[in-house]
N, C-alpha and C positions, 0 to 999 in steps of 0.2 A: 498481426491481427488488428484489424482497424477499427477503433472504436464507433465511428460514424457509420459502420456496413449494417443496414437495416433493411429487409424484405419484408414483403405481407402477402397475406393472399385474402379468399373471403374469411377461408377456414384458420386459417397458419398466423405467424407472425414471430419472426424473431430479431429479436438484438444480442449486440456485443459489447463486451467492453473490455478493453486491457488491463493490466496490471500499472503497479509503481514501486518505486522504492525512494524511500527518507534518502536525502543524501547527508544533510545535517541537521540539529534543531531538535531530535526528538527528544520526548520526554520535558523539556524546558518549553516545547511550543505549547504545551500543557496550561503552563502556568504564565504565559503571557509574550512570552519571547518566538522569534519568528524560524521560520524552517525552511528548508528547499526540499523540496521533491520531485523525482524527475520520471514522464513515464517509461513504462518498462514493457513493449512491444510485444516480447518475445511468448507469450504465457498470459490466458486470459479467461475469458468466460462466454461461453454461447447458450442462450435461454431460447428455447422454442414453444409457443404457445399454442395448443391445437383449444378448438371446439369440442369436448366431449359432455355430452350429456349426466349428467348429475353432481358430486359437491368436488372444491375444488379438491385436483389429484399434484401431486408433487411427483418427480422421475426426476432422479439424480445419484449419485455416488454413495450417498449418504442415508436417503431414504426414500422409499418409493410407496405410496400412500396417500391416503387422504391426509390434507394438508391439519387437519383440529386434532389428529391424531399424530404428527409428525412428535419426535423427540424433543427435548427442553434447547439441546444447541441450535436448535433449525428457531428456534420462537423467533426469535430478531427478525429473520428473512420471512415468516408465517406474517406477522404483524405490518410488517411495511408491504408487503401482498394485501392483504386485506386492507390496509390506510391506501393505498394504489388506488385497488378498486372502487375504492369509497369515494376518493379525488377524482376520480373519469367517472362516476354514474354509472358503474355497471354493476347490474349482479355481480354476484361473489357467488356463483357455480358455476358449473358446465364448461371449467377450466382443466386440461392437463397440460400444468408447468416439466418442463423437460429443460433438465441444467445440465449444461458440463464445462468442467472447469479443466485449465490446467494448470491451476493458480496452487500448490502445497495451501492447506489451510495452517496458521496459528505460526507463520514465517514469517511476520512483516510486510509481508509482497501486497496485500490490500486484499486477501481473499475476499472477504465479506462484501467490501463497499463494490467490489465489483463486481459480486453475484448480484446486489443489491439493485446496483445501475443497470446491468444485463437484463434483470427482469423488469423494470422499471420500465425499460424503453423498449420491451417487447410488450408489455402493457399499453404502454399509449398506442404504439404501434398495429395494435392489435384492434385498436378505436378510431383508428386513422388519423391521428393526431403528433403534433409536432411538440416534442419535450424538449421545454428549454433547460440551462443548466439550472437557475433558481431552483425549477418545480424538482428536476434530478437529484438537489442537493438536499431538498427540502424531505424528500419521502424517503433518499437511503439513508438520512443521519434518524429516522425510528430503526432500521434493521444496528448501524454501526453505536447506538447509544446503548442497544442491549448486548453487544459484540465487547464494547469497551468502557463504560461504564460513561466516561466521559471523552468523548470522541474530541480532538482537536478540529476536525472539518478536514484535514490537509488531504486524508487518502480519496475522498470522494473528489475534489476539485482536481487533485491529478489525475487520474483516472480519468475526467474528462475533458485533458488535455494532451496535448502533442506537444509542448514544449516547458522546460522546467518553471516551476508553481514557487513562488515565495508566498508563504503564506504566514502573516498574523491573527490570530485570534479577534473579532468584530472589527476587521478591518476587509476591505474590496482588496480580492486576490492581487499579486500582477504577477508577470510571465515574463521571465527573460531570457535574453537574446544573447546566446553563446558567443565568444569569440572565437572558438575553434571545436572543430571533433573531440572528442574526447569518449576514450575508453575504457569503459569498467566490466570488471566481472563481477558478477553474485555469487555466493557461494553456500551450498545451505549447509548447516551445522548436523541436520539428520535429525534434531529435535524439536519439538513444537516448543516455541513458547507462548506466553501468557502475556501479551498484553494490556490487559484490567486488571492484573494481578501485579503487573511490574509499574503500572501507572498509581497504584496504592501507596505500592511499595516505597514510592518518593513523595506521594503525598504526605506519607506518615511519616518518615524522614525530614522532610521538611516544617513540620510539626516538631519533632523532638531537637532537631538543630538548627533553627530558621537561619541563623545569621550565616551560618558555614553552607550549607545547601541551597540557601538564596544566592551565593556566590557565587556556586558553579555555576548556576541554572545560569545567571546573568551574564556567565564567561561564555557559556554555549551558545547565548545569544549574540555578546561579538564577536564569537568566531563564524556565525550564520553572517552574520553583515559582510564578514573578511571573505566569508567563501564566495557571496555573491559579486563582489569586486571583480575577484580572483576568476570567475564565470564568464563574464562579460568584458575582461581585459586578455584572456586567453593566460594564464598564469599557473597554467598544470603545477608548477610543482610545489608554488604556493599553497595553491589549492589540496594537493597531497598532507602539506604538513600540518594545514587546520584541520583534514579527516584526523589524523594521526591525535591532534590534540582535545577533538573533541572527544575522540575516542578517552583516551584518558580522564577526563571528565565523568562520562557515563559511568567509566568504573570504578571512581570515586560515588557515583550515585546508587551502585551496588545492580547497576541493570547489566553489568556484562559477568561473563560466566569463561571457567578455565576451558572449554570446548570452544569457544568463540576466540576467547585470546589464544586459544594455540593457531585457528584458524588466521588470526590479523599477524602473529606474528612470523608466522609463514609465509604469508604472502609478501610482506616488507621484505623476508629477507633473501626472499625471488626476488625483486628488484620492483614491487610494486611502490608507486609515489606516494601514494596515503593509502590506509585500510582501517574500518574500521565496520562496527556491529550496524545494523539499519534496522530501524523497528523498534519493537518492544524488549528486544532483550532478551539474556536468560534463556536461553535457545532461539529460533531462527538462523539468519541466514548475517553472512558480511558484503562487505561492499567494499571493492580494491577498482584503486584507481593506476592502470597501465601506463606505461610510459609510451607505445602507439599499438598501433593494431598486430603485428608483428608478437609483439611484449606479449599483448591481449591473450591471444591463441597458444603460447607457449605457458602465459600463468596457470592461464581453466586448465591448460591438460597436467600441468604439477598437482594441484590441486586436485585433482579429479584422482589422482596415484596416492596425493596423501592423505584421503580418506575420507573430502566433500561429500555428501551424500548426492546433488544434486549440482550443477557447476550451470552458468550462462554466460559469456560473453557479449556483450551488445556494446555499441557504439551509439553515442548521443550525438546526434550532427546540428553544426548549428542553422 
């Protein structure tokens, strides 16, 4: 699904956006340390905007309705619609938004920032106008601040990208430049989690033991530096064993969960090079890094036997 495919008509107008997944970093890119994220093609989001006469209507999975009326979870994606429309000049009626997604919400995968961007640029688009990423990033971090309390920025800047995002905290993204393919599966846990909830959760932890949880947060950050090395020198199996250790990390910071580590440690012992949780934590999804494509298609289908809820394989080409 290509994030850039945009159509209009007089009436119509729709955008897309893809997904992403944390590869490492999370949770420490929080508090000031850097992450990589990489996008995830496979699974994404199509917004369709028709002209109908009277207040704006929402058509989605979730709810279908006048949008003042929509449920307390949709508010995020309600409020960056309406800040949209306020930012292009246009009334705020005689809209029916039409989503669909095939993004799992509450996985990691960036459901939100990508419903977020999908309608965002079915809005400009809708005005005949060209949205750059600034203005992109600018109007899904109102939907992703009500989503996560405190959004790092990283799922919106991958999402509108085609190649993996390093990304710090008030600092200009940069994009780099693989040494080689490389194969990962996603694998989802079957549980939703909570990423506002799991982003607390280490706030306040790092409150009650600043000096021991500043530590790790700081170790996750060089192993982000190590993995981008490891990225850009073509260094798979490097790169497996700082998943492996971030991992360990995270669940030292109380964000991974015994349905997740049974999931990492399954996969390692199918012969994956690193694996480890992606996201918020505490349910969602893992992230296993193959040893080549071959490996790839033989892990998903273990996986998918021992009891994944949902499996993807994709290849990141450089």
């Amino acid at each position: 699904m290509s994030a850039e495919k945009v159509t209009a008509s007089e009436k119509t107008a729709i955008g897309i956006a893809h997904s992403k997944v944390i590869l490492i970093g999370e949770h420490a890119v929080v508090h000031g340390q850097p992450a990589i994220a990489i996008p995830f093609p496979l699974i994404g989001v199509e917004t369709v905007i028709e002209h109908v006469p009277g207040t704006v209507k929402m058509d989605s999975a979730f709810y279908h309705g006048p949008l003042h009326h929509a449920p307390e979870e949709l508010e995020g994606i309600a409020n960056c619609i309406y800040d949209s429309c306020k930012y292009l000049g246009i009334p705020y009626k005689d809209l029916l938004i039409r989503i669909s997604s095939s993004i799992p919400a509450g996985k990691g995968l960036g459901s939100s920032a990508s419903v977020a961007i999908s309608v965002i640029r079915s809005l400009f688009n809708y005005c005949g106008r060209e949205c750059s990423v600034e203005e992109l990033l600018k109007l899904a971090n109102v939907a992703e601040t009500y989503a996560h309390g405190a959004p790092s920025g990283i799922d919106t800047l991958s999402i509108t990208s085609d190649k993996p995002v390093w990304y710090e905290k008030e600092k200009p993204a940069e994009y780099i430049e693989l040494g080689e393919d490389l194969h990962f599966i996603v694998a989802d846990s079957g549980r939703i989690g909570d990423t506002r909830t799991s982003v607390e959760s280490v706030a306040r932890l790092l409150k009650s033991a600043p000096q021991r949880i500043h530590s790790k947060i700081e170790r996750i950050g060089e192993l982000t530096h190590n993995a981008k090395d490891a990225l850009e020198k073509a260094s798979k199996q490097i790169l497996g064993q700082l998943l492996n250790e971030a991992q360990r990390e995270l669940e030292v910071l109380g964000v991974s969960d015994a349905g997740l580590n049974k999931l990492i440690r399954f996969a390692r012992d199918e012969g994956a090079l690193g694996a480890k949780l992606t996201g918020g934590g505490n349910g969602g999804c893992i992230i296993a890094l193959a040893q080549n494509e071959m490996h790839s298609k033989q892990l998903a289908e273990k996986l998918r036997r021992f009891g994944a809820a949902a499996v993807w394989p994709f290849v990141l080409k450089k």
